[in-house]
N, C-alpha and C positions, 0 to 999 in steps of 0.2 A: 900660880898665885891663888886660883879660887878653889878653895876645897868643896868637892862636889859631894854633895848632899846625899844620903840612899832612897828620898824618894822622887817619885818619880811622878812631873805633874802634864797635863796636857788642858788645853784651852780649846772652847770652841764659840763662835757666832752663836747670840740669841739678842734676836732685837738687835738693838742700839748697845747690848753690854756685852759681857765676854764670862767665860768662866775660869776661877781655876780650878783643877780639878786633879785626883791621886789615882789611877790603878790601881784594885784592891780586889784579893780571889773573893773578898767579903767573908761575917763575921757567922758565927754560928748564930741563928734568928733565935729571940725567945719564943718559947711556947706562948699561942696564942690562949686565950680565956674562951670558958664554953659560948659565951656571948657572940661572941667574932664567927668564932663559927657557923654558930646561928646567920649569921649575917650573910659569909659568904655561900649559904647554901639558897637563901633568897637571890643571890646571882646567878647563881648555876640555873634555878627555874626561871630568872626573868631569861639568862640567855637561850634555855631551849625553847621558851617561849617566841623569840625573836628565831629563831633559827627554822620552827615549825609553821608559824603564823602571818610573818609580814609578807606584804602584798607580791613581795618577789623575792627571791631567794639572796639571801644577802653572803657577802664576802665575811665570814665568819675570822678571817686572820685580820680582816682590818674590825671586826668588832670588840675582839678581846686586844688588840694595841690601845684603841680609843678607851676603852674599860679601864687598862693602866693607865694609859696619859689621865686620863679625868680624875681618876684615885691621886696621881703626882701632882696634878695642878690645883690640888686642893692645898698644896703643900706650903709651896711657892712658887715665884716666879720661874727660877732655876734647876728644879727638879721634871726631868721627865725621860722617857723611855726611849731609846734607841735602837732602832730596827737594825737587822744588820749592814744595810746600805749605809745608813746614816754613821752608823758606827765605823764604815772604815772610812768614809768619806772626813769625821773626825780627824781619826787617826794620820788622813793624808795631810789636812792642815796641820796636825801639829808636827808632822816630819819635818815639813816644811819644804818640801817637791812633790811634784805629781807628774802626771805624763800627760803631757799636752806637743804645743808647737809653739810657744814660747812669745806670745803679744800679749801686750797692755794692752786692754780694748773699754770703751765706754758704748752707751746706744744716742745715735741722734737719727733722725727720722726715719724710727724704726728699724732702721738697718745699724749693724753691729760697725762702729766704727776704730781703726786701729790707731791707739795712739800712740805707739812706740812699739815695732820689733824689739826685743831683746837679744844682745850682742849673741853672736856665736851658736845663735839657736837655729830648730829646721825653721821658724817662720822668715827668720833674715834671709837665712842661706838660701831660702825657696823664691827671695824676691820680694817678699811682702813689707810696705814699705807702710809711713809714718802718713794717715792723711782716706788710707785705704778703708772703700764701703764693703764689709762683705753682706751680700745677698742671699747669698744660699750657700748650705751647709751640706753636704753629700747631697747634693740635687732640690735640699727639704727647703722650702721659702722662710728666712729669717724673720720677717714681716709676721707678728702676730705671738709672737715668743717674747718672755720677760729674755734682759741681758743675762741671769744667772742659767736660765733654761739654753741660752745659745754656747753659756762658756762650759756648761755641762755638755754640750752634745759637742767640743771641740777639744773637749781632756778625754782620754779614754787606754786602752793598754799601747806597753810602749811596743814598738816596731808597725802597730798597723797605720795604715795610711788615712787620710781625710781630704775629702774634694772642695775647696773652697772656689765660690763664684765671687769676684771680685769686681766693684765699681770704683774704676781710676778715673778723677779729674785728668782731662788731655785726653783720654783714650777713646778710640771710634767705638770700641765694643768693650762687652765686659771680658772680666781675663781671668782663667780656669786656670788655678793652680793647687798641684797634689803635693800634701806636704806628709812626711813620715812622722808621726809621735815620736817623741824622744824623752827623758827625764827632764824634767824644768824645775832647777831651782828656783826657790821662793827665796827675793829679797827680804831679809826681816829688816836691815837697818840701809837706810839711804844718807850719805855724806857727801860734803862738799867743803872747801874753806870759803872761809866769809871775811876776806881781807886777812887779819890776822885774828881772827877767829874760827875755832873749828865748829861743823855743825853736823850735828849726829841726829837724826829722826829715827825712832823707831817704831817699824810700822804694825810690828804684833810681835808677843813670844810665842817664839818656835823652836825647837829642838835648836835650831842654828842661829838664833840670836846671838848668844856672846861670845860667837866665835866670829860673826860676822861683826860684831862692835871692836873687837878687840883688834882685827883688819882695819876697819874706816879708821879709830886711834891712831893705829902706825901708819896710817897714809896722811892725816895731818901733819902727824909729825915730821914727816920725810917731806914735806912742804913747805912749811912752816918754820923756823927754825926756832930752837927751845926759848931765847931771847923776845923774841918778836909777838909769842902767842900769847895773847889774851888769857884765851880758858876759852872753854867747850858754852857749847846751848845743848843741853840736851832737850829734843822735840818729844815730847809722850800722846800729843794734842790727837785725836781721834785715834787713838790707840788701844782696841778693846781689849786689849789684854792678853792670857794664851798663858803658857805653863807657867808656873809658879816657881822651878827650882831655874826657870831663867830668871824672872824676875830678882830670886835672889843670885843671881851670878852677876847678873847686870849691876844693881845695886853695890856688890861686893866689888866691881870694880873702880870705883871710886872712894872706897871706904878702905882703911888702915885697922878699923876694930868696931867694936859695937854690934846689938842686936840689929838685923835686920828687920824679923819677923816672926810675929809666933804667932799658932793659930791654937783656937779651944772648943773645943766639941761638948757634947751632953755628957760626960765623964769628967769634971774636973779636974781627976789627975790624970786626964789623958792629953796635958797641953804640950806642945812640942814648938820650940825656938830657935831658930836659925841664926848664927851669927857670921859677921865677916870676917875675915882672915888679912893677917898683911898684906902687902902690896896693891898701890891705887894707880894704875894706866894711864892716869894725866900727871903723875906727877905733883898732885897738890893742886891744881892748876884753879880757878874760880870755874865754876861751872853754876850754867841758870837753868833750871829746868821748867818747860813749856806744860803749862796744863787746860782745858777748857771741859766742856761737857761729854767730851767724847773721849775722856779718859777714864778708863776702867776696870777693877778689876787689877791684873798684873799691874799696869801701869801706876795705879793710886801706889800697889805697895812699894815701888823704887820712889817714887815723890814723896810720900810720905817718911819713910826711912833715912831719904836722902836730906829731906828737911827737917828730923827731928834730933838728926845725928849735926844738925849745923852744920853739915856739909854743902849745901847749894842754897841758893835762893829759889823758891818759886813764882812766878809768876804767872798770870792768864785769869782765871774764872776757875769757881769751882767743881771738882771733877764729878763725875757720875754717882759714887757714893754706891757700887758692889763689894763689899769687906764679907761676903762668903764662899765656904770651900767647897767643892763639890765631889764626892769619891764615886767612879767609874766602878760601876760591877759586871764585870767581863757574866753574859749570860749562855754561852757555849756560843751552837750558829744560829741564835736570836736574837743577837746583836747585845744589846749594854743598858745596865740601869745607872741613871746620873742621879744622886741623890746628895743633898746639902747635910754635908755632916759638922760644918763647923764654922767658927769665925775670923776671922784675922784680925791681928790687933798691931798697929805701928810701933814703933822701939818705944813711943813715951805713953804704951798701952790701951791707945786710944782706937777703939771698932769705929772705922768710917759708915759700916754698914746704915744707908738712908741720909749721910750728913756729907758725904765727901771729902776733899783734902780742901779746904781752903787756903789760895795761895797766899804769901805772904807780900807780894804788893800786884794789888788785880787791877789788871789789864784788859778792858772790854774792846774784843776786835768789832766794829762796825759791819752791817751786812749790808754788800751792795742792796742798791734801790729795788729788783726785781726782787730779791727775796726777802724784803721786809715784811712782814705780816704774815709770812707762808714757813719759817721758823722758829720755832718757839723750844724755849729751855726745859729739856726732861732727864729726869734723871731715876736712880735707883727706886725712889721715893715716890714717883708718880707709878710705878708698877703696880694694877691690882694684885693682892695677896702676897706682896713684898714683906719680909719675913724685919720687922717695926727694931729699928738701931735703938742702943741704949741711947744715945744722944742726940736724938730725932727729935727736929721741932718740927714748926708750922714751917719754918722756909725752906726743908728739905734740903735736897741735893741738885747735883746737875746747874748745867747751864746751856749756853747755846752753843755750840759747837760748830763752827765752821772757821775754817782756813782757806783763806783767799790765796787762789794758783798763782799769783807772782810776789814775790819778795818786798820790792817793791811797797806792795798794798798790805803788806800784813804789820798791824803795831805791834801786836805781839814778840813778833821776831825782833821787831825794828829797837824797842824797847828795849829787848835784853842785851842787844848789840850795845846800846848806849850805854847800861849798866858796866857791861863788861870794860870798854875801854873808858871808864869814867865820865861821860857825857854826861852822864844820868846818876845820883846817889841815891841810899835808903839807906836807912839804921839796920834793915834786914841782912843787907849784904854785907858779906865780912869782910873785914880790913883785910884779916890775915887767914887764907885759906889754907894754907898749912896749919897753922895753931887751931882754927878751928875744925878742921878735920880730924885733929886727935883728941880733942875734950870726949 
């Protein structure tokens, strides 16, 4: 059904937003002006001056990285340099596996807590259960490490092993277990049915995104029977985003025709648009999709396309407001320059960039009592040096983003459940989802 795209996009974590981004061997540079020159050769003496002069001998490869980052982040928010670390460490998120031992983990007093083995992984198979403190890390003390620095010292190549000291409620002593790296796929989408409703969250674009939506789909289905189902909620709600030719696959799965997405760079006639192809995975079926602050990026452009094509309802709070493209310049083994080459604009032409997707009936989820005052609403817009949307006001973008861990407590959800089986109406939602999914 989805005719795949030739290019080729990849997302990564920055902040609260996300990128999307193209591989590109990059462009032949213009000749720079005598001026520039002039310029860069007052670098060249301030840096031997720093290399001859300061009080101690300094790390000249992190002086000329900072040199670039500082030149980038003069740019925007979303442009800067990538070391080779950093660069395949990219690269592993956007595969969408890496080599670990396979647990959900969060930090609670200090020590790395597990909050779910994952099925058929070495962490199950080794024992490691739902509940577990770990304390040390190949002998090294957890205590005193941020949670990314522990989940980095616990991914590493696959077949080598890793010594975990483990604190079990019940147990007289702690419990040492060696677990062997393996490949661990990365979930991008989590489903469930919801009565007679299917519910699709997705949790980033990844290389494996719409192969894994197009699984949770036929596992509704095979549930559900075609009579009985509502339509879909599709969840986008803290979703930063990730490649771009997923977003448009994803997108394309719910769509019969219509522009997805097109983006436009400093060349005019270098704009380029992505459209859908026959075949839509539900069936027609109504579908709501979930948005709040923490939507961005990848996610704004399935929302936004999916509501402009009058294909779904949105609702939640307005999304983050990231509408630019970033092109990856592979730098040999220096790793990668990430540079914002352009903008994306919705099927009805409109650059979120700074203003976000405004849902079409918003839905403010409450924060429990303990985080009241301690989160607050940010978005593209509140970025220093954020690159100023054509349709940028004083209320910017963003909202507050959180999603309450049980079903239960979230109106969000609870709302579009109601929409779905009629509890709930709006003028927004369409009568007829088939009729309108082919206008």
């Amino acid at each position: 059904m989805i005719r795949r795209v030739s290019l080729m996009l990849v997302g990564a974590l920055m902040g609260a937003t996300a990128m999307s981004v193209v591989y590109s061997a990059g462009i032949p540079a213009q000749a720079a002006g005598t001026s520039t020159y002039r310029e860069l050769s007052v670098f060249g003496d301030v840096f031997e001056r720093i290399r001859a002069q300061y009080v101690t001998p300094p790390d000249e490869e992190k002086l000329v990285e900072s040199a670039i980052n500082g030149m980038l982040r003069s740019l925007d928010p979303h442009s800067s340099y990538l070391n080779a670390k950093d660069a395949a460490d990219m690269q592993t998120q956007t595969r969408g596996e890496f080599g670990g031992i396979g647990i959900e983990v969060t930090m609670e007093d200090e020590l790395v807590k597990v909050i779910t083995p994952i099925d058929d992984t070495p962490g199950a198979k080794a024992g490691i259960l739902a509940g577990d403190l770990i304390s040390e890390i190949n002998g090294d003390p957890v205590r005193g490490l941020s949670l990314q620095e522990a989940v980095e010292k616990m991914r590493g190549a696959v077949n080598t092993s890793i010594d975990l000291t483990i604190i079990r409620e019940g147990a007289d002593r702690p419990i040492e277990i060696s677990v062997v790296r393996e490949i661990i796929p990365i979930r991008a989408v989590r489903s469930r049915v919801e009565g007679d409703v299917g519910y699709l969250r997705v949790i980033s674009f990844t290389e494996k995104t719409y192969d894994d939506l197009e699984a949770a789909i036929e596992k509704i289905k095979e549930e559900v029977p075609e009579d009985q189902l509502k339509g879909y909620v599709l969840d986008l709600r803290l979703n930063p985003g990730g490649l771009l030719d997923q977003a448009i696959y994803v997108s394309d799965a719910f769509l019969e025709r219509g522009e997805v997405v097109s983006t436009r760079s400093r060349d005019p006639d270098d704009t380029r648009r992505f459209n859908a192809s026959s075949g839509d995975l539900t069936d027609g079926k109504p579908v709501i999709v979930l948005i709040n602050g923490g939507s961005a990026s990848a996610s704004e452009i399935v929302a936004g396309a999916l509501q402009d094509l009058k294909r779904a309802t949105v609702v939640g709070t307005r999304s983050f407001g990231k509408g630019s493209v970033q092109t990856i310049i592979p730098m040999g083994d220096k790793g990668a320059l990430r540079l914002t080459t352009a903008l994306y604009y919705t099927p009805s032409g409109k650059s979120i960039q700074g203003t976000g997707i405004e849902p079409d009936i918003k839905v403010e989820q409450p924060l429990p009592e303990e985080l009241q005052g301690r989160v607050r609403a940010e978005g593209e817009s509140s970025l220093p040096g954020h690159i100023r949307g054509q349709d940028e006001d004083e209320e910017g973008s963003g909202s507050i983003a959180y999603v309450p861990p049980e079903p239960a407590d979230d109106v969000q959800l609870n709302y579009a459940l109601d929409l779905l089986r009629g509890v709930k109406t709006d003028p927004a939602f369409p009568a007829d989802p088939q009729k309108a999914a082919l206008q």
